[in-house]
LONUDO-79773 format. One record per residue (C-alpha): x, y, z. Coordinates in pm, 1 decimal, decimal comma, m for minus. Layout:
<rs>
X/Y/Z
...
</rs>
This chain:
<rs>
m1016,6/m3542,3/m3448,3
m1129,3/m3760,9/m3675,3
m1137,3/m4080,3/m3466,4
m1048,3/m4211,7/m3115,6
m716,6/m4334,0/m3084,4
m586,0/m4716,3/m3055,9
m358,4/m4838,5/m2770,0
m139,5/m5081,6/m2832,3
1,7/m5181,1/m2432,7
314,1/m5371,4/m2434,4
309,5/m5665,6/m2160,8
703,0/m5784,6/m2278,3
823,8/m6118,1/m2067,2
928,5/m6148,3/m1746,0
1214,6/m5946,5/m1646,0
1515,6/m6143,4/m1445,0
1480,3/m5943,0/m1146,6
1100,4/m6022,5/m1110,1
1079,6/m6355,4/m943,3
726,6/m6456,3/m889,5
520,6/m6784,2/m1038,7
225,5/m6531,0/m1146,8
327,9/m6323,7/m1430,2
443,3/m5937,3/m1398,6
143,4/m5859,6/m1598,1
m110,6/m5940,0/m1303,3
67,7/m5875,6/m1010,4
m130,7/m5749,2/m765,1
m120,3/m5365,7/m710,6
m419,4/m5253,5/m436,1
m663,1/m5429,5/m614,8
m517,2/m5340,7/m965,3
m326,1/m5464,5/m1190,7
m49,4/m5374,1/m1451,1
m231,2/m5475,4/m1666,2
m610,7/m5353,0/m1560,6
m417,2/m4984,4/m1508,2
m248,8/m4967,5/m1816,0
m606,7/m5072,1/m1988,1
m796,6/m4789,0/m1781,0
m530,1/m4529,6/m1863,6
m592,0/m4584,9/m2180,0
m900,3/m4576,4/m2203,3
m917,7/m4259,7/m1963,0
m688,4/m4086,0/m2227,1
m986,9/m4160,1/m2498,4
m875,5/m4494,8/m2660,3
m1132,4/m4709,1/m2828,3
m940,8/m5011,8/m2929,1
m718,9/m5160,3/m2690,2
m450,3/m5415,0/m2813,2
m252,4/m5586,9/m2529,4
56,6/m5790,4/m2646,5
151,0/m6078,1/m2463,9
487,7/m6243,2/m2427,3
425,2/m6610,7/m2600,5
582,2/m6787,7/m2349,5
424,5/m6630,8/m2064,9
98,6/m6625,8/m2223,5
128,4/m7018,7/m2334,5
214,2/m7065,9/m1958,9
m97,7/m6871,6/m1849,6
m431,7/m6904,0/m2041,4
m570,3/m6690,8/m1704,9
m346,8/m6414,8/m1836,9
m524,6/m6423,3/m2153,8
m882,2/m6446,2/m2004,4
m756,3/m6163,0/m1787,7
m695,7/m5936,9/m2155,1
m1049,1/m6025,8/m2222,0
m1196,3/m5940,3/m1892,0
m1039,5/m5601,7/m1938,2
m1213,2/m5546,9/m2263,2
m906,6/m5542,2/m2433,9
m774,6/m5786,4/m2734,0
m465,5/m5973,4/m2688,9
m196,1/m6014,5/m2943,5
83,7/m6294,3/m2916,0
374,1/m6291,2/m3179,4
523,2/m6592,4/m3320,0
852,3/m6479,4/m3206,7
1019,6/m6253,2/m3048,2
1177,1/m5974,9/m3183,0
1146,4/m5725,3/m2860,2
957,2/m5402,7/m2875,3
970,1/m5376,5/m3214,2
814,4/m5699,0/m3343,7
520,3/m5673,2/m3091,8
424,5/m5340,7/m3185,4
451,9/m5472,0/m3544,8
257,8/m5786,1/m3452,6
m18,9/m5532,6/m3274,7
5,5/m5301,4/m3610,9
m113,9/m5664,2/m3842,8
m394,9/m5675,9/m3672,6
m474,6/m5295,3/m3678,9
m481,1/m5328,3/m4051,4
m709,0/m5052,5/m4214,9
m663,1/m4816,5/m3904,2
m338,1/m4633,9/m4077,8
m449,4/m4272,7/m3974,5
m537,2/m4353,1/m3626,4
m324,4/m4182,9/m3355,3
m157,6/m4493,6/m3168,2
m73,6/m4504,5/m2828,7
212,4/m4732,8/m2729,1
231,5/m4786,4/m2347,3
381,2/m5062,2/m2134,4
275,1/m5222,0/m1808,5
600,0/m5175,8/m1676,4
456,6/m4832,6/m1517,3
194,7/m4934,8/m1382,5
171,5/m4542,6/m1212,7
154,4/m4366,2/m1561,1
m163,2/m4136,3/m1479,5
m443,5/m4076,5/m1790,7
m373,6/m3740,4/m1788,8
m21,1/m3756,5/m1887,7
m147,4/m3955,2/m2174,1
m415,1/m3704,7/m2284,7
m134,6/m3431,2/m2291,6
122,1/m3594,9/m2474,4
m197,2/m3678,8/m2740,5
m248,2/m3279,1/m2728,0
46,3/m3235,2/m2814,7
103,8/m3451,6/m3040,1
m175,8/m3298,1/m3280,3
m43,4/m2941,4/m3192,9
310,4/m3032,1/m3320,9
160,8/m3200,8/m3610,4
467,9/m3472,0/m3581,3
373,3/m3833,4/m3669,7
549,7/m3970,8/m3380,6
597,4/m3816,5/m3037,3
795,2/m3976,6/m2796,0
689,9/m3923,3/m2359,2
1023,8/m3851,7/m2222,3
1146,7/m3756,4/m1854,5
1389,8/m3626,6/m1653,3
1624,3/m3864,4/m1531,3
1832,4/m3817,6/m1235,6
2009,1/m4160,2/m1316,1
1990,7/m4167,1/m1704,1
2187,0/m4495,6/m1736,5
2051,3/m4768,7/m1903,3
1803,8/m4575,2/m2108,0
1806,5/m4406,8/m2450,0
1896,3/m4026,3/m2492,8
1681,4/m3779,4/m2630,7
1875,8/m3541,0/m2833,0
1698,8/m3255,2/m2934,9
1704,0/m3034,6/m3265,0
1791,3/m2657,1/m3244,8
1503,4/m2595,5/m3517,0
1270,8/m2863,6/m3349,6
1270,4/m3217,7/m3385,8
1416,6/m3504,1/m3195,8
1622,7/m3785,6/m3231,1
1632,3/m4118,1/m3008,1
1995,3/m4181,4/m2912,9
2071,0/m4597,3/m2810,1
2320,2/m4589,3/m2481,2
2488,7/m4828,7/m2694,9
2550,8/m4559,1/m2958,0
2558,5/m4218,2/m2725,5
2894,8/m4116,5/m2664,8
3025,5/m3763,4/m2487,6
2823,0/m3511,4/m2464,7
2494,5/m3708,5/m2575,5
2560,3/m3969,6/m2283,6
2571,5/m3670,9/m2078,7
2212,6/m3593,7/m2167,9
1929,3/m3612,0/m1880,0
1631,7/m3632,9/m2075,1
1559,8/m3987,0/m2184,0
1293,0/m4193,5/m2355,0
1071,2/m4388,2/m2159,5
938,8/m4644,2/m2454,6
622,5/m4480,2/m2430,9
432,1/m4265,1/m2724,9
189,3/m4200,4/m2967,2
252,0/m4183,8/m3352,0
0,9/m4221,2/m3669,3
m12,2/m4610,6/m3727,5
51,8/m4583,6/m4082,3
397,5/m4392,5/m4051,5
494,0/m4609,6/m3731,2
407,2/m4920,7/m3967,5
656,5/m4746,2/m4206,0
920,2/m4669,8/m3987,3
957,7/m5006,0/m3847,8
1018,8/m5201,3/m4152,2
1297,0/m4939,0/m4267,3
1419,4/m4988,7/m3863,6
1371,7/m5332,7/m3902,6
1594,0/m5404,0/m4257,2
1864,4/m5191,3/m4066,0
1848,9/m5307,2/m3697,3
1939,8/m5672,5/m3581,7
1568,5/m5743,8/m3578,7
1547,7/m5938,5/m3281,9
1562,8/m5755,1/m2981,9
1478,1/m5440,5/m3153,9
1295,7/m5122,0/m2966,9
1011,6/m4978,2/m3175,5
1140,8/m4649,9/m3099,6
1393,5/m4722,3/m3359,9
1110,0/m4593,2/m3587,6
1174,0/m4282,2/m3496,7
1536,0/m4244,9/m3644,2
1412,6/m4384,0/m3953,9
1104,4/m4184,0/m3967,5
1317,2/m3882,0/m3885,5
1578,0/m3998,8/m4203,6
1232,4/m3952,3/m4440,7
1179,2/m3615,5/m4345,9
864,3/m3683,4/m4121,4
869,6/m3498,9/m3798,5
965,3/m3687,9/m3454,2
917,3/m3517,4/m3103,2
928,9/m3602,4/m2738,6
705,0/m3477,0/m2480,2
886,4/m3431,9/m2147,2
675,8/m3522,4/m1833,3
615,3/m3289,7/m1583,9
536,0/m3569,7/m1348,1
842,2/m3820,8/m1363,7
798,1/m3963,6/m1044,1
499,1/m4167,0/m1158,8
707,3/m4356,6/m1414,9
895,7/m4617,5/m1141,4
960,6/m4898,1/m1390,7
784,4/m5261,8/m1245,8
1129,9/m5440,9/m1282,8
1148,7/m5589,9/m955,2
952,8/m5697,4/m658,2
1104,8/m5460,3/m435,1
972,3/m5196,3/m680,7
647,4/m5324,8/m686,6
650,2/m5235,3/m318,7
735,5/m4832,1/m417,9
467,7/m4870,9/m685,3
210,2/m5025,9/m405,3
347,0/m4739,3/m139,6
223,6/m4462,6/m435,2
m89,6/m4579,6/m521,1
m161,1/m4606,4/m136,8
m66,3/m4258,2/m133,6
m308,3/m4177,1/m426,8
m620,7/m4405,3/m305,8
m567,5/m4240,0/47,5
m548,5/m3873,5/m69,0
m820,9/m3883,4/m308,0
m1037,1/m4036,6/8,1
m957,1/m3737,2/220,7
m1083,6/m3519,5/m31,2
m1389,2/m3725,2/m70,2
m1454,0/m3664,8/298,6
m1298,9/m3971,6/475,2
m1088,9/m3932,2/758,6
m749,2/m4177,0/704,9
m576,7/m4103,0/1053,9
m240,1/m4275,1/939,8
m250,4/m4280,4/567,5
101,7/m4408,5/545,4
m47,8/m4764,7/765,1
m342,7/m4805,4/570,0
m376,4/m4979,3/301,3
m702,9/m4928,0/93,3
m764,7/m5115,8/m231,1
m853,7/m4857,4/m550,3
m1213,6/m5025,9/m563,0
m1291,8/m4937,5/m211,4
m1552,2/m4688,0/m183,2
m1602,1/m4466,7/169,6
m1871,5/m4279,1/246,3
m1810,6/m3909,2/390,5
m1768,0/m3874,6/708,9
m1601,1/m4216,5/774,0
m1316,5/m4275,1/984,9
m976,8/m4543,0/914,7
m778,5/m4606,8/1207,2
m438,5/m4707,3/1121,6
m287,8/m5051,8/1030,1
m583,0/m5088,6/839,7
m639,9/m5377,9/528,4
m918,4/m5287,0/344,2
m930,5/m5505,6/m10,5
m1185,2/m5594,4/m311,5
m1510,0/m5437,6/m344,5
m1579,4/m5350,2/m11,9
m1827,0/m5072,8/50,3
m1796,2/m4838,1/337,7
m2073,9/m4620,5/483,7
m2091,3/m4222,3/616,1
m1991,2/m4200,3/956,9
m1851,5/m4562,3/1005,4
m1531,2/m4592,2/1250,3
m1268,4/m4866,8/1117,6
m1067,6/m4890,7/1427,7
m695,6/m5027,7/1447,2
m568,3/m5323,4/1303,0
m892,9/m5425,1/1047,2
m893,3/m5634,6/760,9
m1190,3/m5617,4/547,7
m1265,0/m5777,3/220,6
m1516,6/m5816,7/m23,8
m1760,5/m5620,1/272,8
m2011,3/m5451,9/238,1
m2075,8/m5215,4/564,9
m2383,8/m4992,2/637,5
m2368,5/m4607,8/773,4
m2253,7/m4574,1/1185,8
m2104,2/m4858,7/1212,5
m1828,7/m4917,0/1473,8
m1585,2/m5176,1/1361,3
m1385,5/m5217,0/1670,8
m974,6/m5271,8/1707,9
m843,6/m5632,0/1501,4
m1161,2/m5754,2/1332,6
m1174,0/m5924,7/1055,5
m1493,8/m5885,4/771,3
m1469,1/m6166,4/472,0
m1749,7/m6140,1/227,9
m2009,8/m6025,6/482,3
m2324,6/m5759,7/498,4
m2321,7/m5466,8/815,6
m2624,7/m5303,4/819,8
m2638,3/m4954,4/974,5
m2568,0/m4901,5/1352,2
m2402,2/m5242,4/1380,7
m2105,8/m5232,7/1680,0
m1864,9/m5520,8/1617,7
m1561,3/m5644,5/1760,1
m1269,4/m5592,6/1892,1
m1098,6/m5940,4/1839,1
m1419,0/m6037,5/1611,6
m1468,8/m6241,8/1240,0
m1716,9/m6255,3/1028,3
m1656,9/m6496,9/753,3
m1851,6/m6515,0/419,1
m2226,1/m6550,5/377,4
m2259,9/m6387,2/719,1
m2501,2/m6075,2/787,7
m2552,2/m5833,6/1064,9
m2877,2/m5643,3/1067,2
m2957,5/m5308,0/1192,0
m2851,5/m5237,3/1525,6
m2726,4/m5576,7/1599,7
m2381,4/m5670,6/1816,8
m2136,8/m5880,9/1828,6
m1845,4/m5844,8/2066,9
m1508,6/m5958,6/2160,9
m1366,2/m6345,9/2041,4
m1694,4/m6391,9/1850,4
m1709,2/m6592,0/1489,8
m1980,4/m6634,0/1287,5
m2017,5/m6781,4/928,6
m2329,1/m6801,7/664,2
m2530,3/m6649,8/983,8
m2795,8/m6400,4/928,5
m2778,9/m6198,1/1291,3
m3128,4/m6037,3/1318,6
m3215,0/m5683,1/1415,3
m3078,0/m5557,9/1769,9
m2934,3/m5919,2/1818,3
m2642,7/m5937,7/2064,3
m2373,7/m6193,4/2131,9
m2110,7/m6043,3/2358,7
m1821,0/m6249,3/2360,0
m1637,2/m6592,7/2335,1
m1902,8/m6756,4/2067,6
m1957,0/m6927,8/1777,1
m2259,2/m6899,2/1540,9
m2233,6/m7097,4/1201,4
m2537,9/m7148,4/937,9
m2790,7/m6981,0/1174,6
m3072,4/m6777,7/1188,1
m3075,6/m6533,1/1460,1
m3385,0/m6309,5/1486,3
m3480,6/m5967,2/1653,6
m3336,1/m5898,1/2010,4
m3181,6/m6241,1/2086,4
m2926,3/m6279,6/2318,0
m2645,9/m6506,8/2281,8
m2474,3/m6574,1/2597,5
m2045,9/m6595,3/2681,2
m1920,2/m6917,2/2536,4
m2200,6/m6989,4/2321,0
m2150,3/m7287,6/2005,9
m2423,2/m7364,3/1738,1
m2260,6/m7756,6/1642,9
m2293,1/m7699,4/1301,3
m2094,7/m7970,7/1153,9
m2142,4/m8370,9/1200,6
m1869,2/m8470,2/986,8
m2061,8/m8515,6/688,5
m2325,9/m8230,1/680,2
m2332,3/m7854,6/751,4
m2657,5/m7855,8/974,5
m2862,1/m7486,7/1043,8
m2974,9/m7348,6/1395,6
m3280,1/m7147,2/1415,6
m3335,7/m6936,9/1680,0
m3673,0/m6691,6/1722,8
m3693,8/m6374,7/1812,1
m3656,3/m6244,3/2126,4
m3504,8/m6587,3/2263,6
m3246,3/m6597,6/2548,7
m2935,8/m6832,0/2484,6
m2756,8/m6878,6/2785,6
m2355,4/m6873,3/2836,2
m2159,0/m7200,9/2782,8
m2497,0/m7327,7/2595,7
m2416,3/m7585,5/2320,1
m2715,4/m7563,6/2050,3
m2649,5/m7924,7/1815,9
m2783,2/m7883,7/1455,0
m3055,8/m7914,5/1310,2
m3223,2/m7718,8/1614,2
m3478,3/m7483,2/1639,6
m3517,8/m7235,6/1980,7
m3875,1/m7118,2/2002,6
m3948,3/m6746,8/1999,0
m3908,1/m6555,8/2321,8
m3793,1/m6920,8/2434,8
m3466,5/m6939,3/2707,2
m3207,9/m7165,9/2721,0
m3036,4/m7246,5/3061,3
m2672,1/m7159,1/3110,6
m2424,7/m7459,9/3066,8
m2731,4/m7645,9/2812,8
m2664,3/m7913,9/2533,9
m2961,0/m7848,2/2324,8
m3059,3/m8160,5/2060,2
m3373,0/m8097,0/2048,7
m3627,7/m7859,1/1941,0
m3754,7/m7563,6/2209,5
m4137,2/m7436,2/2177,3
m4177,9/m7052,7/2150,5
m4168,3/m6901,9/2523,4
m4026,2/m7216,0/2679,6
m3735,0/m7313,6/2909,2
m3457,2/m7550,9/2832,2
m3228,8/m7677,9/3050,5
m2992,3/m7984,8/2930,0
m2740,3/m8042,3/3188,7
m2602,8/m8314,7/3477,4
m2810,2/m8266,7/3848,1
m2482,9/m8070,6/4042,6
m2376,3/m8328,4/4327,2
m2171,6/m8182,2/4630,0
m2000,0/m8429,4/4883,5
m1850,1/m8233,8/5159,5
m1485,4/m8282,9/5244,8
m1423,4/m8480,1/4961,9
m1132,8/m8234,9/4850,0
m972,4/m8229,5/5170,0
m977,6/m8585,0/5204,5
m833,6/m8654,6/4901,9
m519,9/m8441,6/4966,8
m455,9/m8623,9/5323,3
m457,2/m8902,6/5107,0
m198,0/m8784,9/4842,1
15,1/m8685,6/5171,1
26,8/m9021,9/5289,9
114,4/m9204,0/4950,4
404,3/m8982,7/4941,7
499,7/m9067,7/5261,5
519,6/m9423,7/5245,0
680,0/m9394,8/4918,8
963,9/m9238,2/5085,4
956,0/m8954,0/4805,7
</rs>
């Protein structure tokens, strides 16, 4: 092989049945893309250059589309009209001028499930046939809608229109999927002959391969042996089927990795995600971005993590929620807990039931049990945090930090205002409004002197009893 192949991925417009304000191209697929799996396909499959061809109006309408193309390491193409298929392969072959003998690969976002490997064996075949344009084809159990692939008795292929299929080639099952590689500079060739016959706009490129086959060059199609991956992205109820498969995939290739994924049709794992041996994902599980997962970790029931990174033995308990935080190994959390971003829980640490924290960095073997609040604090080795705790963070203007020292003892139903600082080994009486600084090993207490007046309550029903007597009620 004389040089990696070129990929030419087709992004097209926006088809009628998908109704969403971000375009088809980057809708989100478990973390993915169309777009970002076409890209990696190819590129799996050994292509170098990577041309992506946008749809003018929908890229004019999104330059974060565009920047998207970039991010991918791809180049992006946008016609100055449209002519379907045909013109944006033909804008894509412009720019790809003085790469005529390359093998080309033509894919299209709209299956987003094509795998790399049926790429690299349609490319091995390709050279094995020695045909300048090879068509993937599949199976259809509905072929409606799609062109026909008639095949030669001596070899060879020809792409049938439905428009122009009639009888027995209507009849036909296999069809083209408007995916396939060809040598740019015959493709190039074939279009403009296409092109000067066709109606020009709205023209597939795989009209090339009538005229190509006219010429005497030789056309083939490559039948999948996996058409279930090509569900075409034409809806938003099929980007549901496409989601359900790649949930399938991510899940599968998890339990071979080691992970154990109790329900995998109830948990929903991003492709980024990465899970250490061992692990265990209880089901109803939402686990998204580049969240990290260590051996031996329990994700029970009902979790949504993002952007998370999360140590080795950890138990996430039932309905927690991680945004954007650090677990370090041996951390128990939850159930009913959230960690929001900038947050981190060091080794050993706990944090129960109804508990919130946010930018808090929760020291060694800390605890806080249940019903709290700790936001812009730092917590350090072996505090306690009593039931009902609240660090007042926030004065209306100002995000204010709490400090509190090792080994300190926060009572339950404490109130600790910001700025504050608690002492080391210091304790803070239950039912305390702290506002001011506590000295290492000291006790605060910040609360009314308790008053009791005997038989007030009793005397103040008599009196209720009366009113309503005199009222008549």
């Amino acid at each position: 092989m004389s040089k990696r192949p070129v990929a030419i991925v087709l992004a097209g417009g926006e088809g009628a049945g998908f109704r969403s304000e971000a375009p088809q191209a980057v809708c989100p697929l478990l973390g993915e893309t169309p777009l970002s799996l076409a890209v990696a396909s190819a590129r799996a499959a050994g292509a170098g250059r990577i041309l992506v061809v946008l749809d003018r109006t929908v890229a004019a309408g999104s330059p974060a589309l565009v920047e998207a193309v970039r991010r991918a390491g791809a180049e992006a193409v946008v016609p100055s009209k449209p002519e379907g298929s045909a013109g944006s392969v033909a804008a894509a072959l412009a720019v790809l001028a003085g790469d005529g003998d390359a093998d080309l690969f033509i894919l299209s976002m709209a299956y987003p499930l094509l795998r790399p490997q049926a790429l690299t064996e349609l490319h091995t075949f390709h050279r094995k046939r020695r045909a300048v344009l090879t068509i993937l084809s599949a199976v259809a159990a509905d072929p409606r809608g799609c062109a026909r692939v008639q095949r030669g008795e001596t070899g060879g292929v020809r792409i049938v229109p439905e428009s122009e299929a009639a009888g027995a080639l209507l009849a036909l099952a296999e069809v083209a999927t408007g995916i396939g590689l060809a040598r740019a500079s015959a493709l190039a060739a074939g279009l403009r002959s296409a092109r000067r016959k066709g109606a020009g706009r709205g023209l597939d490129w795989q009209a090339a391969a009538e005229a190509l086959s006219r010429r005497g060059d030789r056309v083939e199609a490559f039948a999948t042996p996996s058409p279930e991956d090509l569900v075409p992205l034409e809806s938003l109820a099929a980007a549901a089927r496409v989601r359900a498969a790649l949930r399938d995939r991510v899940n599968l290739r998890l339990a071979e990795g080691g992970v154990t994924v109790i329900d995998p049709a109830t948990a929903w794992i991003d492709a980024g995600v990465r899970i250490g041996p061992g692990a265990v994902i209880a089901p109803f599980c939402l686990v998204e971005g580049a969240t990290t997962i260590g051996s031996g970790t329990r994700i029970g029931p009902g979790c949504h993590i993002r952007d998370a990174a999360i140590g080795q033995d950890v138990e996430v308990a039932a309905s927690t929620v991680i945004d954007q935080a650090v677990l370090e190994d041996r951390v128990t959390i939850g159930p009913f807990a959230r960690l929001r971003p900038g947050t981190i829980l060091r080794r050993g640490s706990h944090v129960g039931n109804f508990v919130e924290m946010k930018k808090t960095d929760f020291g060694p073997g800390a605890k806080a049990g249940h019903l709290s609040y700790v936001g812009d604090s730092e917590v350090g080795e072996d505090v306690n945090i009593g039931a009902g705790t609240i660090t007042c963070n926030y004065d209306g203007v100002r995000k204010n930090r709490t400090i509190i020292g090792a080994g300190a003892f926060i009572g339950s139903g404490s109130e600790l205002v910001a700025p504050v600082r608690i002492g080391r080994g210091a304790y803070v009486a239950a039912g305390s409004v702290i506002v001011q600084d506590v000295p290492d090993d000291a006790l605060a207490v910040a609360r009314g002197r308790q008053a009791i007046k005997e038989g007030w309550a009793r005397a103040r029903r008599e009196k209720i009893e009366r009113e309503k007597c005199g009222s008549g009620t």
